[in-house]
C-alpha positions as CSV (number, residue, x, y, z in Angstrom):
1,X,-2.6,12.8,13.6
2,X,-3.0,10.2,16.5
3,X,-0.3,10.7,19.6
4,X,2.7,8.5,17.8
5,X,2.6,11.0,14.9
6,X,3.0,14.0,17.1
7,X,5.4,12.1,18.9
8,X,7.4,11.2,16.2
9,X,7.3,14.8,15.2
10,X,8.6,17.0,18.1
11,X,11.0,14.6,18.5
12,X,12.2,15.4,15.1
13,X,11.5,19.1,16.1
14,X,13.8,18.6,19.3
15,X,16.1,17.0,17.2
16,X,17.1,19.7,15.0
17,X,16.6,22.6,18.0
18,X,19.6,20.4,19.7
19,X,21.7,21.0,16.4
20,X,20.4,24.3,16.1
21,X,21.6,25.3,19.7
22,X,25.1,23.7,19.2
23,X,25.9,25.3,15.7
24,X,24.7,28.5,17.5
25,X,26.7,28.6,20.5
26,X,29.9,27.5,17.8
27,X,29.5,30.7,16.1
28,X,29.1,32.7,19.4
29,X,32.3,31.4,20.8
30,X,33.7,31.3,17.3
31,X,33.4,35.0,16.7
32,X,33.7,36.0,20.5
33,X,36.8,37.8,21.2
34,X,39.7,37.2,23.4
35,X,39.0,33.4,22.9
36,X,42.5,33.0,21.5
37,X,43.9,34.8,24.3
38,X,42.6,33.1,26.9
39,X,44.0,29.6,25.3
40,X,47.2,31.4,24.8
41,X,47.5,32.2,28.3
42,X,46.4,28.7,29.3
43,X,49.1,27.4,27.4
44,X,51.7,30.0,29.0
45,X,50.6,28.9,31.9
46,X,50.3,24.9,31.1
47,X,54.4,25.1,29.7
48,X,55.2,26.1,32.4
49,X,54.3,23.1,34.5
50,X,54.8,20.8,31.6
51,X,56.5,21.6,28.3
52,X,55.1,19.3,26.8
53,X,51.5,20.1,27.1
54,X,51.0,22.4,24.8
55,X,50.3,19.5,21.3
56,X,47.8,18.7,24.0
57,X,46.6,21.6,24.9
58,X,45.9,22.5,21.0
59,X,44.5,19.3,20.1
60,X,41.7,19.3,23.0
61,X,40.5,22.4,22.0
62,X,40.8,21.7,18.1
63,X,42.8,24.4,16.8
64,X,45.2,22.2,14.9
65,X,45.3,19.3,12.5
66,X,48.8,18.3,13.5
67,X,52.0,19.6,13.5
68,X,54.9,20.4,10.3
69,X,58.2,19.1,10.7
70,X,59.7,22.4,12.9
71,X,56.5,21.7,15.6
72,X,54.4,24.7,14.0
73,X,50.7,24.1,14.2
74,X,48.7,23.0,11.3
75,X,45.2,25.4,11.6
76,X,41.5,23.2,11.4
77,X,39.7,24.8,9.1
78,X,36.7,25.9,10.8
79,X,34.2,23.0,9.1
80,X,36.7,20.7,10.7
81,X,36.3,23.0,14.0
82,X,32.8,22.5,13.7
83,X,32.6,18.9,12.9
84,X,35.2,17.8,16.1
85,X,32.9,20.4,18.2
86,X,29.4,18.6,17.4
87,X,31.0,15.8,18.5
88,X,32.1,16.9,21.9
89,X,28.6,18.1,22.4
90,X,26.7,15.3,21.9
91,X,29.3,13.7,23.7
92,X,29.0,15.6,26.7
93,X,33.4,16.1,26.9
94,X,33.3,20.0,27.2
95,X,37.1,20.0,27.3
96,X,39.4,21.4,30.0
97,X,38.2,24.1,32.1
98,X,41.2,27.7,31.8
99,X,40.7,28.0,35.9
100,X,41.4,24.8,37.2
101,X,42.5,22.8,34.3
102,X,40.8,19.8,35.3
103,X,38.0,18.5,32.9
104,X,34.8,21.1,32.9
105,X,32.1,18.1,33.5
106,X,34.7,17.0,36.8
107,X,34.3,19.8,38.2
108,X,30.7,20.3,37.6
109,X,29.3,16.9,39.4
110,X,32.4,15.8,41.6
111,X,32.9,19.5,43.3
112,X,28.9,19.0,44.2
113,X,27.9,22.5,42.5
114,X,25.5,20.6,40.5
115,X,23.9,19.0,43.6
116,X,23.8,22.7,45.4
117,X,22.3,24.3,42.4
118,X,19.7,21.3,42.1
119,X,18.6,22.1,45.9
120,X,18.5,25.7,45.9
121,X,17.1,26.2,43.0
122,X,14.6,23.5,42.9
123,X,13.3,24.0,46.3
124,X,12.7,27.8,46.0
125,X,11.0,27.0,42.0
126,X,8.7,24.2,43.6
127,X,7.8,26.5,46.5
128,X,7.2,29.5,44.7
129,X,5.3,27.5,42.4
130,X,3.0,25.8,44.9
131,X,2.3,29.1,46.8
132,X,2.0,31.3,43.6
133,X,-0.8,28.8,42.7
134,X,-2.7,28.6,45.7
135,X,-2.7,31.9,46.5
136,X,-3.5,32.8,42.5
137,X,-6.7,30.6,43.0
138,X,-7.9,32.1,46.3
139,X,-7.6,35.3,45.3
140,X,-8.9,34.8,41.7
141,X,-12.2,33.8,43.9
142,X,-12.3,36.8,45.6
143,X,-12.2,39.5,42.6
144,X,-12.0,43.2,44.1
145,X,-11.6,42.7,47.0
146,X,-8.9,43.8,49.5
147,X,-7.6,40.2,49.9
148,X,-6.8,40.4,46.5
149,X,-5.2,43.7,46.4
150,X,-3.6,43.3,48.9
151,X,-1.6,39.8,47.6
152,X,-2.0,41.3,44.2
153,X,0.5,44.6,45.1
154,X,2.9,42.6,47.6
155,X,3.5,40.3,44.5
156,X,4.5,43.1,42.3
157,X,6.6,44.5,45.3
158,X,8.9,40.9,45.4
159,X,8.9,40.6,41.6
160,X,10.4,44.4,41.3
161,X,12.5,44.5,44.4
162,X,16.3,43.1,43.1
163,X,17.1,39.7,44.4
164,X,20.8,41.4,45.6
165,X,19.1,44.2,47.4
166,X,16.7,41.3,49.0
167,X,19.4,39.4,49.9
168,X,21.9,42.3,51.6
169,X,18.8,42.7,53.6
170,X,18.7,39.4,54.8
171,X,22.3,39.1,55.6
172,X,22.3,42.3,57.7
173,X,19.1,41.4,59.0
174,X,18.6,37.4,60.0
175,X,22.7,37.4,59.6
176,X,24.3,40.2,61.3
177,X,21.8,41.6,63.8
178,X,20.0,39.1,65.0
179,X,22.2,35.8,64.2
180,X,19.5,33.5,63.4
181,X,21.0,32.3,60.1
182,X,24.6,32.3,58.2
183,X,25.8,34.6,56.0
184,X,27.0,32.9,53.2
185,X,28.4,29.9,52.3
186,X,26.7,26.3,52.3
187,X,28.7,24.8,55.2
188,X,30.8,26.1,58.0
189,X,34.5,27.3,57.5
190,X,35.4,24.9,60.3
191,X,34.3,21.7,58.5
192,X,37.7,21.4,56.3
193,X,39.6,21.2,59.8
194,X,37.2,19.3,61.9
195,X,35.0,17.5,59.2
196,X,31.3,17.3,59.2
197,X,29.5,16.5,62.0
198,X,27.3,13.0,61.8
199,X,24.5,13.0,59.1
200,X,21.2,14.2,60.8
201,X,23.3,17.2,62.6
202,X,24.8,18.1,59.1
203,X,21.6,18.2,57.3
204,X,20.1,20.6,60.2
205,X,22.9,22.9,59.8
206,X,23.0,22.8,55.3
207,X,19.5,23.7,56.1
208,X,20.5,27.1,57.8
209,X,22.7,27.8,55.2
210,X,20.1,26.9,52.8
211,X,17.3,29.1,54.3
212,X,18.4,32.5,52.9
213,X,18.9,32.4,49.3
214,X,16.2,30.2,49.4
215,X,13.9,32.5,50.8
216,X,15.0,35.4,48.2
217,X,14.5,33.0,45.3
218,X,10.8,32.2,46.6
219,X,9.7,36.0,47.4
220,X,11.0,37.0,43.9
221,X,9.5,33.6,42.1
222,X,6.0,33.4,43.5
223,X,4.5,36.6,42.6
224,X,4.8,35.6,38.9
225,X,3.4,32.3,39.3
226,X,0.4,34.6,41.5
227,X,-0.1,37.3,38.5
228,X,-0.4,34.1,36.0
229,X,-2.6,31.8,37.8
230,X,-4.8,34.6,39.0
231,X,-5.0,35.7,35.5
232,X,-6.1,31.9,34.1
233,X,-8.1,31.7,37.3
234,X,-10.5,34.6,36.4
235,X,-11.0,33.6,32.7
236,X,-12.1,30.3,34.1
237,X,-14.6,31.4,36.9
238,X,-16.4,33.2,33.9
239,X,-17.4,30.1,32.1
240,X,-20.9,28.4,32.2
241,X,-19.4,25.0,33.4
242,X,-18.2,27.0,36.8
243,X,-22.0,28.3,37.1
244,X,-23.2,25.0,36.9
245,X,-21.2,23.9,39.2
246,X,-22.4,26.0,41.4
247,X,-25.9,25.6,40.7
248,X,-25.3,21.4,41.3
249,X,-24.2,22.6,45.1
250,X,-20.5,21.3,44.9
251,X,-18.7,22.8,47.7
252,X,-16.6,26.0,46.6
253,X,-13.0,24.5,47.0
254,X,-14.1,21.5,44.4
255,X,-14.9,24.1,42.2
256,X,-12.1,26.1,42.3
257,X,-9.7,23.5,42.4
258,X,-11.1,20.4,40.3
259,X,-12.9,22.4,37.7
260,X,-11.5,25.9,37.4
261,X,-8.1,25.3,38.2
262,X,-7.7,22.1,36.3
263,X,-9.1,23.7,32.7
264,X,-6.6,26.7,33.8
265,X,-3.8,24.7,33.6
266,X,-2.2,25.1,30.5
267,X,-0.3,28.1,30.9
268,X,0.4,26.9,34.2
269,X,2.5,24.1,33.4
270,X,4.2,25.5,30.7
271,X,5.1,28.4,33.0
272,X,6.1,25.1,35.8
273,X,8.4,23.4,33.1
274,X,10.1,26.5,31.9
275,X,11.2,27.2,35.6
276,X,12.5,23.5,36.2
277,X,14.0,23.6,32.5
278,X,16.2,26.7,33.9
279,X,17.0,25.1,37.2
280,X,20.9,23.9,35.8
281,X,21.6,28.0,35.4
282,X,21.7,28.5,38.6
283,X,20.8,32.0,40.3
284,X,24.1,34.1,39.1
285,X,23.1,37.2,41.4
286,X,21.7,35.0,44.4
287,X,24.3,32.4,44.4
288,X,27.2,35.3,44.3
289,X,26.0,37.4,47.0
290,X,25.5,34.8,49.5
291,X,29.0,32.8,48.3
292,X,26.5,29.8,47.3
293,X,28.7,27.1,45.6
294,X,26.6,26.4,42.6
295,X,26.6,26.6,38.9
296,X,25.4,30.2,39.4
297,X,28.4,31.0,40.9
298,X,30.5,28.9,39.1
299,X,29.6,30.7,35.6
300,X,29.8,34.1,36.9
301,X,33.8,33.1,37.6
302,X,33.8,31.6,34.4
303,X,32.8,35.0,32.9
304,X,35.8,36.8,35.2
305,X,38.0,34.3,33.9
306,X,37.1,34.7,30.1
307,X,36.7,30.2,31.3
308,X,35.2,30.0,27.4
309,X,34.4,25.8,28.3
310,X,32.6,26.2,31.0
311,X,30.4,28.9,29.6
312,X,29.6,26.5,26.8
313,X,28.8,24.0,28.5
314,X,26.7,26.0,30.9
315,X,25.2,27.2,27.7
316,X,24.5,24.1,26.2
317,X,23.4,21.8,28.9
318,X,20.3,25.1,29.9
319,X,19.9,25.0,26.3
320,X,19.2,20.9,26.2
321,X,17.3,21.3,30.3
322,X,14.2,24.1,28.0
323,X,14.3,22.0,25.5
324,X,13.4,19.1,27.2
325,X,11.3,21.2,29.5
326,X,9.1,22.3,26.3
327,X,8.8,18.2,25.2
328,X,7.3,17.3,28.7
329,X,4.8,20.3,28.5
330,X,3.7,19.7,25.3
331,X,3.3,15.7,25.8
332,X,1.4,16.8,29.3
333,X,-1.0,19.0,27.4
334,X,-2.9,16.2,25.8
335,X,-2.8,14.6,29.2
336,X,-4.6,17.4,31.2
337,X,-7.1,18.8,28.3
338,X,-8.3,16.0,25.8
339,X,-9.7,18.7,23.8
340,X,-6.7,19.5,22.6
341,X,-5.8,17.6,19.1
342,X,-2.5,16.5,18.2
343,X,-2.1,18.5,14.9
């Protein structure tokens, strides 16, 4: 099968995972319960501001066909459910969100918790990524030795330590005791009165408030990326094209980072795509303890709210960002390793 063949067929293969994912996350929400509730109580609240949002109301959220000549509701039959919710999907229209009541994609991209997600999370995933590999390399080199138990146990220690308890510690720490860095938030309190300060000065202080989470997100990320590479590392070192190599006189870093690390890749990137495919689901725990505006954040009060669109689309959309993750690491595969056949 040449690479337009095995083109051809993941996207088929992406294809149905895409309608796979949406009928799935229909039947979740289907058979969830308090759904019902929560749209009753959006519509209490909705008549009360407008009497005559409530045909609305129903419609956008597909629960009736029309209405009889009294004004009772007419159900959808679920197939008719179904078919109006595909729609929306593909659509990207993920209805009207229960806390807000504005539309759910509105206040995803104009509120600019997309944007802070994108930073905080992609930052701390390409950092932890970058030092988790070099790191995994140097110490795959040096076997045994204390170098590498030493990295080796303080990776464990930030994978196992919660990302909460690492971030109270910071607070109290580099927040409260010595002042170096905010506590929370992404900008100061004082902006909505005063507004932001010119553009250079405002990107100096988002940085401060950036620092933190960022920093827990990196000690808890990199030691995976460590353990993995490490683990790739070592198999590689043991082949007969690394003693060559070495025989040939090529200086020690070519070896370990053309050769060794380049035929070690594989898990790597699928590892590196997986971790940018989950980049749109924020950091829930992170993002809540240091009152980070993000989709993290966002979906926990979705969750206190019973705020049944926004989950979904949260849902959806991480569902779509691994899929598409997946696609890029597959296609790069062939890339990096010609030995690999498109079968």
């Amino acid at each position: 099968m040449g690479l337009r063949g095995y083109l051809a067929k993941r996207l088929i293969n992406t294809v149905i995972l895409i309608i796979f994912v949406i009928t799935l996350n229909f039947v979740i929400f289907e058979l969830m319960p308090g759904v019902q509730g929560a749209i009753n109580n959006l519509i209490g609240r909705a008549t009360v501001r407008d009497p005559n949002a409530v045909e609305k109301l129903l419609a956008q959220y597909n629960l009736c066909s029309g209405f009889d000549a009294e004004g009772n509701c007419i159900p959808k039959s679920i197939f008719e459910r179904y078919a109006a919710y595909f729609y929306n999907m593909i659509t990207f229209q993920f209805g009207i969100s229960f806390q807000t009541g504005n539309e759910v994609l509105h206040d995803m991209i104009s509120t600019g918790r997309l944007v802070n997600t994108v930073f905080l999370l992609g930052i701390s995933t390409a950092v932890s990524l970058a030092i988790g590999v070099f790191l995994g390399v140097l110490v795959a080199a040096r076997r045994g030795s204390l170098f590498d138990q030493g990295w080796v146990i303080t990776s464990l220690v930030t994978f196992s330590l919660p990302t909460f308890w690492m971030g109270l510690l910071f607070i109290a720490l580099f927040g409260r005791i010595l002042g170096w860095f905010p506590a929370g938030g992404i900008t100061p309190a004082n902006w909505i009165i005063t507004g932001p300060p010119p553009f250079f000065e405002q990107i100096l202080v988002r940085m401060r408030y950036l620092f933190l989470p960022t920093l827990v997100l990196t000690l808890f990320f990199y030691g995976g990326n460590l353990l993995l590479t490490r683990a790739t590392m070592m198999e590689a070192l043991s082949e007969d094209y690394i003693t060559t190599a070495r025989a040939k006189g090529l200086p020690e870093r070519t070896v370990l980072f053309k050769h060794a690390l380049k035929n070690a890749s594989l898990p790597i990137v699928t590892n590196a795509a997986l971790s940018f495919g989950f980049l749109l689901s924020g950091a829930i725990i992170t993002e809540t303890v240091f009152n980070w505006d993000g989709l993290g954040l966002w979906t926990w009060h979705a969750i206190l709210w019973k705020d049944f669109p926004v989950m979904q689309a949260i849902f959806y959309i991480v569902a779509l960002c691994v899929i598409a993750a997946n696609l890029i690491s597959d296609i790069t595969y062939g890339m990096l390793d010609p030995r690999i056949k498109y079968e």
